[in-house]
C-alpha positions in Angstrom: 0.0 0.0 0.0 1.7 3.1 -1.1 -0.7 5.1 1.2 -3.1 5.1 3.9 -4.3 8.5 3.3 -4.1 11.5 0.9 -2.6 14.7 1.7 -5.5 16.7 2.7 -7.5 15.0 5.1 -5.7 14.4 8.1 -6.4 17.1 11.3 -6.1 16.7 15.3 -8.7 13.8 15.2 -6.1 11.7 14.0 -3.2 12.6 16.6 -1.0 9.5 17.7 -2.3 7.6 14.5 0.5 5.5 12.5 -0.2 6.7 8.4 1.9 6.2 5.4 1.9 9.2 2.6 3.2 9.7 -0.5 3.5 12.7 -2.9 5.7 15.2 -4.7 8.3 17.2 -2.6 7.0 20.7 -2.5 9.5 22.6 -0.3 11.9 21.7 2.3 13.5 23.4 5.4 16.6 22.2 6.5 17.8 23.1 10.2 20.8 21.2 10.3 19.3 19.6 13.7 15.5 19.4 11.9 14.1 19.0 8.4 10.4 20.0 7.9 9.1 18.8 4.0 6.2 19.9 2.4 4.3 16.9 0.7 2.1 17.3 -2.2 -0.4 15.2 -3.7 -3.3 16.4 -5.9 -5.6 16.5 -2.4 -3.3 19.3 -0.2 0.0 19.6 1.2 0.7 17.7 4.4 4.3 18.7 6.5 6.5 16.0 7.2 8.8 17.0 10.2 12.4 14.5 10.8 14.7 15.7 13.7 17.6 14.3 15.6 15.9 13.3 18.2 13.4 11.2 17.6 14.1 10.0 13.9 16.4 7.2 13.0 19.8 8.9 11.6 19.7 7.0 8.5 16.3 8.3 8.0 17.6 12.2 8.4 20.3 11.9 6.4 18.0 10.6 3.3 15.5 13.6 3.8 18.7 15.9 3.7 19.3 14.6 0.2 16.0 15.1 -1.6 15.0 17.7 -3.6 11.7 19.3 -5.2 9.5 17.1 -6.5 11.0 14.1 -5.9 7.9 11.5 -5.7 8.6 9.9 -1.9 6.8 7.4 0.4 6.9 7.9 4.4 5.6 6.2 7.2 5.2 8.2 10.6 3.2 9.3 13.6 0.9 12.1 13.1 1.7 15.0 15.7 0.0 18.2 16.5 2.0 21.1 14.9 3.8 23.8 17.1 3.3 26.4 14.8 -0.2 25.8 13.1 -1.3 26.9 9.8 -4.6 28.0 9.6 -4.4 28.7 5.8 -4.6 24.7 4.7 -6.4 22.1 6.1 -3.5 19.9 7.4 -2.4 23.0 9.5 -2.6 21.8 12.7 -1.1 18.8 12.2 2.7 17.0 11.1 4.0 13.6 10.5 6.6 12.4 12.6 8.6 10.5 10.2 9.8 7.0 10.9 10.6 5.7 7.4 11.2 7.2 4.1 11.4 5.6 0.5 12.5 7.5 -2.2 10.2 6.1 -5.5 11.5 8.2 -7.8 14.2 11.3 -8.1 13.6 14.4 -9.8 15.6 17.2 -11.9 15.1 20.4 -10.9 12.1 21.6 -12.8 12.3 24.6 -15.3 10.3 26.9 -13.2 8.7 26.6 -9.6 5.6 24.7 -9.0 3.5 27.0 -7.2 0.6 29.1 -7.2 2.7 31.7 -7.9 5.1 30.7 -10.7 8.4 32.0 -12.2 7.3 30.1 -15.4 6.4 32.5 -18.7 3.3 30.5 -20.4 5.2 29.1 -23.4 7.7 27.3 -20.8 4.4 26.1 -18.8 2.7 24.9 -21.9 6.3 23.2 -23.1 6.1 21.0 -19.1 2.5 20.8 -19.1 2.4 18.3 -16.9 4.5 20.0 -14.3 1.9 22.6 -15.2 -0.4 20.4 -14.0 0.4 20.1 -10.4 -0.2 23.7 -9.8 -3.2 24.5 -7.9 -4.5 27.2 -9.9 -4.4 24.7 -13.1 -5.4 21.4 -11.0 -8.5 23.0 -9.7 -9.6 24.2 -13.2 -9.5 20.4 -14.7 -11.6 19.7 -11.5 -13.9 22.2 -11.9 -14.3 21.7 -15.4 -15.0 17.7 -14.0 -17.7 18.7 -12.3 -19.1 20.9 -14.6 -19.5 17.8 -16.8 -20.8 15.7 -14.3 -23.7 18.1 -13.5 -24.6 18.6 -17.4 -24.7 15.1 -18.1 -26.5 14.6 -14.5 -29.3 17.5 -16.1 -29.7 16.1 -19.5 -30.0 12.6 -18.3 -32.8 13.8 -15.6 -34.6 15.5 -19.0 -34.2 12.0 -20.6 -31.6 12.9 -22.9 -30.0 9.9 -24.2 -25.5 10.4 -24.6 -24.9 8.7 -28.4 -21.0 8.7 -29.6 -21.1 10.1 -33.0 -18.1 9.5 -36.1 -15.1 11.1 -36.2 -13.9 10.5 -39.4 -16.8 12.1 -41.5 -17.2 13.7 -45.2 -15.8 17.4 -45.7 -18.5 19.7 -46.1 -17.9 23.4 -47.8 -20.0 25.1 -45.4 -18.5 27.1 -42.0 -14.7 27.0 -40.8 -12.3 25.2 -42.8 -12.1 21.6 -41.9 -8.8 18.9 -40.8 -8.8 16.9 -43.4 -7.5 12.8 -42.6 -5.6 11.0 -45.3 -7.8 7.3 -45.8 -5.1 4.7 -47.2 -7.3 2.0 -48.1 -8.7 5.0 -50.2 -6.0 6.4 -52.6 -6.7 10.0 -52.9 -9.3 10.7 -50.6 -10.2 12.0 -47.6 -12.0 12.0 -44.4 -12.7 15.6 -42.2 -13.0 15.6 -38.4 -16.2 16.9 -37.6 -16.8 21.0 -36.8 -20.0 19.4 -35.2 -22.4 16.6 -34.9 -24.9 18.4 -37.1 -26.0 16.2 -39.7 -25.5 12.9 -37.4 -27.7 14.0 -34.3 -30.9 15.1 -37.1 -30.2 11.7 -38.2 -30.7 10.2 -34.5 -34.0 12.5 -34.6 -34.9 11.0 -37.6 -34.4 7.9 -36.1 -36.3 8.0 -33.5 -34.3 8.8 -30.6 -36.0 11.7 -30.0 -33.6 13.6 -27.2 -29.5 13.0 -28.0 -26.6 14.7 -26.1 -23.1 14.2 -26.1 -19.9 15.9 -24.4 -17.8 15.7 -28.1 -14.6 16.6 -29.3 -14.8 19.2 -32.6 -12.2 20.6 -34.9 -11.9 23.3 -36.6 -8.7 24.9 -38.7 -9.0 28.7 -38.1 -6.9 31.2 -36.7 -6.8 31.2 -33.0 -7.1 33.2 -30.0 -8.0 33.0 -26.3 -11.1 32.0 -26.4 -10.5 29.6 -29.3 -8.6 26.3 -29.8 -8.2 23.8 -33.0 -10.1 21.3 -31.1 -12.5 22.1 -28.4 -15.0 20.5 -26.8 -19.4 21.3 -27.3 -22.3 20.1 -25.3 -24.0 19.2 -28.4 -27.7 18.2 -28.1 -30.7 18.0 -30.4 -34.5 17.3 -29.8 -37.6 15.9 -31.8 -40.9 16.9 -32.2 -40.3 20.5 -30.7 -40.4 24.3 -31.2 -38.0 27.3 -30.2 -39.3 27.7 -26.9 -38.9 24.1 -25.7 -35.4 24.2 -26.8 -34.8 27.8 -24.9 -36.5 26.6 -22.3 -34.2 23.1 -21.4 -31.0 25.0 -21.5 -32.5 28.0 -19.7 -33.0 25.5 -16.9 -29.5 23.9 -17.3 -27.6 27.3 -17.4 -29.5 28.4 -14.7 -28.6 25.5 -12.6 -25.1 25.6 -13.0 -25.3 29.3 -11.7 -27.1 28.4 -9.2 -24.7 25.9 -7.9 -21.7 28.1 -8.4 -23.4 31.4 -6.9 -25.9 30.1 -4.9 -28.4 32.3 -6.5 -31.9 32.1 -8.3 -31.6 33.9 -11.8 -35.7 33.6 -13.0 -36.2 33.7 -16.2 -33.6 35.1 -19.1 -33.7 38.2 -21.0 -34.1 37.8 -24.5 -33.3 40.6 -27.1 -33.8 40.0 -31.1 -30.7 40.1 -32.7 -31.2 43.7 -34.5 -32.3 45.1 -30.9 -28.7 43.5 -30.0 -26.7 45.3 -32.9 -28.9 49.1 -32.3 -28.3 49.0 -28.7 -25.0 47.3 -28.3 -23.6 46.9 -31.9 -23.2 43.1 -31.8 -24.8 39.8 -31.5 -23.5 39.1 -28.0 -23.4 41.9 -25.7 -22.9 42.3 -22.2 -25.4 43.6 -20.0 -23.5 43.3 -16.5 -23.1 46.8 -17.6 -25.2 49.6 -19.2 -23.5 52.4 -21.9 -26.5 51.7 -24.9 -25.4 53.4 -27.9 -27.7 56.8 -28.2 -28.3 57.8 -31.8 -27.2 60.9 -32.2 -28.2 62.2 -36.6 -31.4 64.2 -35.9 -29.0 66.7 -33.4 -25.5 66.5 -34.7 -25.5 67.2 -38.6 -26.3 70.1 -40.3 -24.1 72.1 -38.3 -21.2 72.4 -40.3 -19.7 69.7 -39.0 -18.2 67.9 -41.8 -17.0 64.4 -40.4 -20.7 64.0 -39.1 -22.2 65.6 -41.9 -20.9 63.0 -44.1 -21.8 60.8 -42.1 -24.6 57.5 -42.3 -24.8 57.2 -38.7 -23.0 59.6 -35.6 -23.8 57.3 -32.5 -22.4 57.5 -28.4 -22.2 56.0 -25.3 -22.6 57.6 -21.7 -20.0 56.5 -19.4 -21.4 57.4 -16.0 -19.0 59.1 -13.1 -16.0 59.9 -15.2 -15.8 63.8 -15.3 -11.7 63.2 -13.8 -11.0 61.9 -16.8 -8.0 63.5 -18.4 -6.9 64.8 -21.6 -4.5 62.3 -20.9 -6.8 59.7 -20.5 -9.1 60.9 -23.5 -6.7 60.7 -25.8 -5.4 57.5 -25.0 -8.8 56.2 -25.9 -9.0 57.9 -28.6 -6.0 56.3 -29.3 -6.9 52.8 -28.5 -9.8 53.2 -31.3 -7.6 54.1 -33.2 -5.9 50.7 -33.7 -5.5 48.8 -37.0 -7.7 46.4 -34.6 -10.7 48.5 -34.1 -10.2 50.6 -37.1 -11.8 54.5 -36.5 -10.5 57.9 -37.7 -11.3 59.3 -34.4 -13.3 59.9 -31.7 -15.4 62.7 -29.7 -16.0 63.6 -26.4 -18.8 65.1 -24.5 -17.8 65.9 -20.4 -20.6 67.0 -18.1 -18.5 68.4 -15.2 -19.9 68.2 -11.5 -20.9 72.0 -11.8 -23.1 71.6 -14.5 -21.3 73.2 -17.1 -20.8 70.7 -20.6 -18.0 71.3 -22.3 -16.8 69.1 -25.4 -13.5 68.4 -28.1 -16.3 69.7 -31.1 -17.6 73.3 -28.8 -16.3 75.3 -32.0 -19.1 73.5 -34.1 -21.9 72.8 -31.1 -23.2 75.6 -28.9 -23.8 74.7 -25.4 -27.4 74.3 -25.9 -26.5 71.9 -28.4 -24.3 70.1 -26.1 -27.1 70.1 -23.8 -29.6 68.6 -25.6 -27.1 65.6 -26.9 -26.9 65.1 -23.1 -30.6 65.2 -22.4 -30.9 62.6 -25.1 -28.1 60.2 -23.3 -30.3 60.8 -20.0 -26.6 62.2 -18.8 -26.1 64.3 -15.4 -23.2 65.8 -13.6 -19.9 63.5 -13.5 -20.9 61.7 -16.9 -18.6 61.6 -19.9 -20.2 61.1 -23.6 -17.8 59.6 -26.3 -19.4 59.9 -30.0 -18.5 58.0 -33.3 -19.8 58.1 -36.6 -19.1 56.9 -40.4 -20.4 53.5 -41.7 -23.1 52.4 -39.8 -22.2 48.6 -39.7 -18.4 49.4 -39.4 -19.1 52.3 -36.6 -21.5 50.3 -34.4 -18.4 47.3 -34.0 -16.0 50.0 -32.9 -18.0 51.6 -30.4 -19.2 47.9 -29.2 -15.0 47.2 -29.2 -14.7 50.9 -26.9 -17.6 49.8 -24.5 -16.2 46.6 -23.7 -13.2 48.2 -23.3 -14.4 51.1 -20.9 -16.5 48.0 -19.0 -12.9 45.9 -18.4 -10.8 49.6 -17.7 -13.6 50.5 -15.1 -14.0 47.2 -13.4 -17.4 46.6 -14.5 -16.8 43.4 -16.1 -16.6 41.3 -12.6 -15.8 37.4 -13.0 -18.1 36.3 -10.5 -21.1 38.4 -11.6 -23.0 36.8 -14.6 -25.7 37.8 -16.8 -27.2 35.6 -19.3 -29.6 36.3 -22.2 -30.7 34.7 -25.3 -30.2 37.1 -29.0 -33.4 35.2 -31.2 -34.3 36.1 -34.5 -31.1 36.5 -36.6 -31.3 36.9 -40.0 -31.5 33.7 -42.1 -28.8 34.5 -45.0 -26.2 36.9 -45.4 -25.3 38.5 -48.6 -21.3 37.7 -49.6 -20.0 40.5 -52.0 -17.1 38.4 -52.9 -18.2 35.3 -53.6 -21.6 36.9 -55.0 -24.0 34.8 -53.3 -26.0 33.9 -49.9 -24.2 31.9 -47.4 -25.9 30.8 -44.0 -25.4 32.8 -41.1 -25.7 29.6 -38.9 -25.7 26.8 -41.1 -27.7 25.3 -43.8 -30.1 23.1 -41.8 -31.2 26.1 -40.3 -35.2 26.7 -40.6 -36.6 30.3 -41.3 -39.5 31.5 -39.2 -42.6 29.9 -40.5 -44.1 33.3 -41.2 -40.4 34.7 -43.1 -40.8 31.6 -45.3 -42.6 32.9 -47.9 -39.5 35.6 -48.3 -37.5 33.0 -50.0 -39.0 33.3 -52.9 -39.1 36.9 -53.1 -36.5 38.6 -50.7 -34.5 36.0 -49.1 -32.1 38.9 -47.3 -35.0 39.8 -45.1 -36.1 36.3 -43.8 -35.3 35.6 -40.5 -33.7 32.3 -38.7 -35.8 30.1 -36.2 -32.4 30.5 -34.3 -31.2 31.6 -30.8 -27.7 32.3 -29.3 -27.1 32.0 -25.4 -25.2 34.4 -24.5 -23.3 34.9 -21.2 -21.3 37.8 -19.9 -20.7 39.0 -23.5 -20.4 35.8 -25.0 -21.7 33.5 -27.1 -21.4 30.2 -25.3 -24.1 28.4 -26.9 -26.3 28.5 -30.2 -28.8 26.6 -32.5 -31.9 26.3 -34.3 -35.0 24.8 -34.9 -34.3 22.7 -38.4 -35.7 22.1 -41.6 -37.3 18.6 -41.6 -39.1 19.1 -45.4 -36.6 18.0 -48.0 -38.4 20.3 -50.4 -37.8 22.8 -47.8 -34.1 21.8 -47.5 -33.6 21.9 -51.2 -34.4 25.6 -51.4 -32.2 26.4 -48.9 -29.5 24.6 -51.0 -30.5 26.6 -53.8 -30.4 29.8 -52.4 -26.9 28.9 -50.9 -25.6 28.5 -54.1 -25.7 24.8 -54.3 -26.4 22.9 -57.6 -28.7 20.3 -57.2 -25.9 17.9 -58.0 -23.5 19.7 -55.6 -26.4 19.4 -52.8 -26.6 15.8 -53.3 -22.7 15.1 -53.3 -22.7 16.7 -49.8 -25.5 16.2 -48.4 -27.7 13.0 -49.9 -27.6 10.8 -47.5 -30.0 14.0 -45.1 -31.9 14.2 -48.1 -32.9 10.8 -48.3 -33.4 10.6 -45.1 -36.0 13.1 -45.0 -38.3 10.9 -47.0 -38.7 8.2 -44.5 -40.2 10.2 -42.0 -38.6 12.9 -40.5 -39.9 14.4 -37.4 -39.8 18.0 -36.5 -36.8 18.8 -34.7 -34.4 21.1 -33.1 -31.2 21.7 -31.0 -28.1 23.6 -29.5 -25.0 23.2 -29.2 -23.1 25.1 -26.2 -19.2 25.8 -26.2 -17.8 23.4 -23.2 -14.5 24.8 -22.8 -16.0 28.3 -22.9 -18.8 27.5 -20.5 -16.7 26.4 -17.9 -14.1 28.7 -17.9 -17.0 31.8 -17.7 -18.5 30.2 -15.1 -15.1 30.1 -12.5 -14.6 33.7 -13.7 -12.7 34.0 -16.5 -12.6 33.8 -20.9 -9.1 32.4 -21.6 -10.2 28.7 -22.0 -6.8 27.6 -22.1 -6.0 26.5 -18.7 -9.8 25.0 -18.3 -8.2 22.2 -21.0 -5.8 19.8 -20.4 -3.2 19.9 -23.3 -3.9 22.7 -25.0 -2.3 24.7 -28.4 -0.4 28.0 -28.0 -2.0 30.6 -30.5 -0.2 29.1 -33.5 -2.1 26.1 -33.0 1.1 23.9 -32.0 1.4 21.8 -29.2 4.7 22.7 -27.4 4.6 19.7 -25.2 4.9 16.9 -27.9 6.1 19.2 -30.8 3.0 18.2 -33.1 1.9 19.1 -35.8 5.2 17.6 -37.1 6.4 15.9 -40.7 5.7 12.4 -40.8 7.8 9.7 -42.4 8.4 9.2 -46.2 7.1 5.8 -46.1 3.8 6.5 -44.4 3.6 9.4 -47.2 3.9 6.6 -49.8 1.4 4.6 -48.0 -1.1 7.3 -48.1 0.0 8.1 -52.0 1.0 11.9 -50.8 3.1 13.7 -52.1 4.6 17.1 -50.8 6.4 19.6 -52.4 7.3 22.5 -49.7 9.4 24.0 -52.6 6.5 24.8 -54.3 
């Protein structure tokens, strides 16, 4: 038995108790006369005390040789500690050591192995698994466990059934680009690992199993950032015989659950917001309302007043930031600054201050009288100690920077707090969205998507205004979840292949096997698929879902650890009848 207990449990009610321990070497203290050793296992640290007096020399001397995280095995009488530690549950307790076995020696790792790190993240991500045994990263894979355990706990209550899905599927044109998988027995062509279940779990509707879940791995080859990885992981679910607010209302109740559990708090039911309330008030599809700053429209009181840059123009529209009349020039202009990023992409910015005594002042007074100025404030609903900051140009291109500046302002003022959430669902998103360079419609969720039954008739006749029987979950200004309710009429579906650009032959290359499955029988169904890695790392407070996975890429998509991706041998390239030419 390499242990009786782990290193977090034992306290005074086990005083005078023989226990054997093992662990990793955390830290050690040598006193010449007494060594105290910090033992780490994934459950706590327990202290480990040898002295001259009452340890068997041998014994001492082998503690005075280890070093940090050497994996060890001790057998002792547990003690109650001199000098207690109230800051970890083993703190009023030590372990007299009697016998020590060393099970395996250590090099001293590249940085220290504690909360606090000397370790830059490219080194961490290189020893991952030295990573690993850091609290702040341990307790992230176990939350993340037990996030999992209470979705698959909800679902199964709401007789969802978990079904493993393919992972070598067909490529499909539609969405992110896809990994593609070399078939040998196949010469020449290829399998893709799935962005999603989609077309599999409408088949599991359509055959009859009428409520499907699974906790599945997805790939897809984009460029990456925090919130993103080449594989992640999706809660992926679908329903039969259902409509939108069926759907809304299962995940409502699983959302709301997990919150509860984390916060201990009731949230009722959900905001929703349609998607072009979303874009007028916030300027994109996933806002966060933790916080207010709505954009104000500003055209009927700013142009005509020989203002050229909001003359000219299509919409002039600002935020309120509330208590901010100390803001500096200094400060002002590094905004204005900020916006001014290749990122974010504006010409400029200006700024409306309502001082404490009442008096507005602004960077445009040359151009707007003060009774001007105070009716653009009336219109924000502004008072004393508020500061206005105005944009204009391109109304699409304008509304994303001053959504990019609010989030901004929200994170620089401390309004964007980790352990305060706000859901809502965004409903009602457009169906299609017109591509100028490729000339045609492409999906703005995916093809299977189903337009609201009374938009349908707008296919035929302005298919840019039909609307999607879709919904996004969002939560703390983002999108951790979406779906839709499907089309389950193959005419239907055909249509939608049409208008996507699809020849009738190029629909049924891709996707024939749907197809014929809608003539036996398909039942009305619908789903949602919610971002795992995402979820989780939201709900303990943060957005960078990298340490909430356990191996993951660095933002080039490599994996450090093992080196991959990587050239493979010549012969396997044979095998596979490749051939690569990097020259080229």
């Amino acid at each position: 038995m390499f242990r009786t207990h782990t290193n977090g449990e034992l306290s005074l009610k086990n005083i005078n108790e023989n226990v054997t321990l093992s662990g990793w070497v955390q830290t050690i203290r040598d006193k010449g006369f007494m060594v105290w050793i910090d033992l780490r296992d994934r459950y706590g640290i327990t202290q480990l005390v040898f002295d001259e007096d009452r340890t068997p020399k041998e014994i001492l001397e082998n503690a005075k040789k280890l070093g940090r995280e050497f994996v060890i095995q001790v057998n002792g009488k547990v003690i109650e500690r001199a000098s207690k530690n109230p800051k970890i549950p083993t703190g009023e307790i030590e372990i007299l050591v009697e016998d020590l076995k060393i099970l395996n020696a250590s090099e001293l790792p590249p940085f220290t192995i504690e909360d606090e790190t000397d370790g830059g993240e490219e080194l961490r991500m290189k020893y991952r698994y030295l990573d690993i045994r850091r609290n702040p990263v341990k307790d992230k894979l176990i939350f993340r466990h037990k996030m999992a355990q209470k979705v698959r706990n909800y679902l199964s209550d709401q007789n969802f059934i978990e079904v493993e899905t393919p992972v070598l599927i067909k490529s499909t044109p539609e969405g992110a680009r896809d990994f593609v998988v070399p078939s040998r027995m196949n010469p020449g062509q290829f399998y893709a690992l799935p962005q999603s279940p989609q077309t599999f779990k409408q088949l599991l509707m359509i055959g009859g199993m009428d409520r499907y879940f699974q906790i599945v791995k997805c790939f897809r080859d984009e460029d990456l950032r925090a919130d993103r990885q080449p594989e992640f992981t999706q809660i992926d679910c679908e329903m039969a015989f259902v409509e939108q607010e069926d759907v809304l209302e299962i995940f409502e109740g699983m959302t709301a659950t997990l919150l509860k559990d984390i916060t201990g708090k009731d949230f009722g039911k959900f905001p929703r917001m349609t998607f072009a309330d979303a874009m007028k008030k916030y300027g994109n599809d996933k806002p966060d309302i933790r916080f207010g700053m709505e954009f104000c429209e500003l055209n009927d009181l700013v142009k005509g007043k020989d203002f050229k840059i909001f003359d000219d123009a299509e919409l002039v529209v600002g935020i309120n930031v509330e208590g901010c009349p100390d803001y500096t020039r200094k400060q002002i202009d590094a905004l204005i600054d900020w916006v001014k990023r290749p990122q974010i992409g504006a010409s400029g910015m200006v700024w409306i201050k309502y001082q404490h005594d009442g008096v507005i002042t602004s960077s445009v007074n040359k151009f707007y009288s003060e009774e001007d100025l105070k009716r653009i404030a009336e219109k924000f609903g502004a008072k004393p100690g508020d500061l206005i900051f105005v944009m204009s140009g391109d109304a699409h291109k304008v509304r994303t920077q001053l959504s990019a500046l609010r989030m901004e302002l929200g994170n620089q003022l401390g309004l964007r707090k980790g352990d305060e959430f706000a859901p809502l669902w965004i409903v009602d998103f457009p169906l299609l969205e017109w591509d100028e360079e490729t000339g045609r419609y492409h999906a703005m969720h995916h093809p299977f998507t189903s337009p609201k039954p009374e938009d349908v008739h707008l296919l035929e006749t302005d298919p840019g205004k039909a609307r999607a029987n879709a919904y996004d979950l969002i939560l703390n200004g983002n999108e951790i979840g979406g779906g839709s309710v499907r089309i389950f009429d193959k005419d239907l579906q055909a249509k939608m292949f049409n208008l996507l650009g699809f020849t009738k032959e190029d629909a049924e290359a891709q996707f024939g096997f749907l197809m014929n499955a809608f003539q036996y029988g398909a039942p009305p169904h619908a789903g949602l698929a919610l971002g795992f890695d995402r979820l989780v790392a939201i709900l303990n407070g943060n957005e960078v879902i990298r340490d909430y996975i356990a191996f993951p890429k660095n933002n080039s998509g490599r994996d450090v650890m093992i080196d991959a991706p990587s050239p493979i041998a010549d012969e396997q390239l044979d095998e596979l009848e490749l051939k690569l030419d990097l020259k080229a």
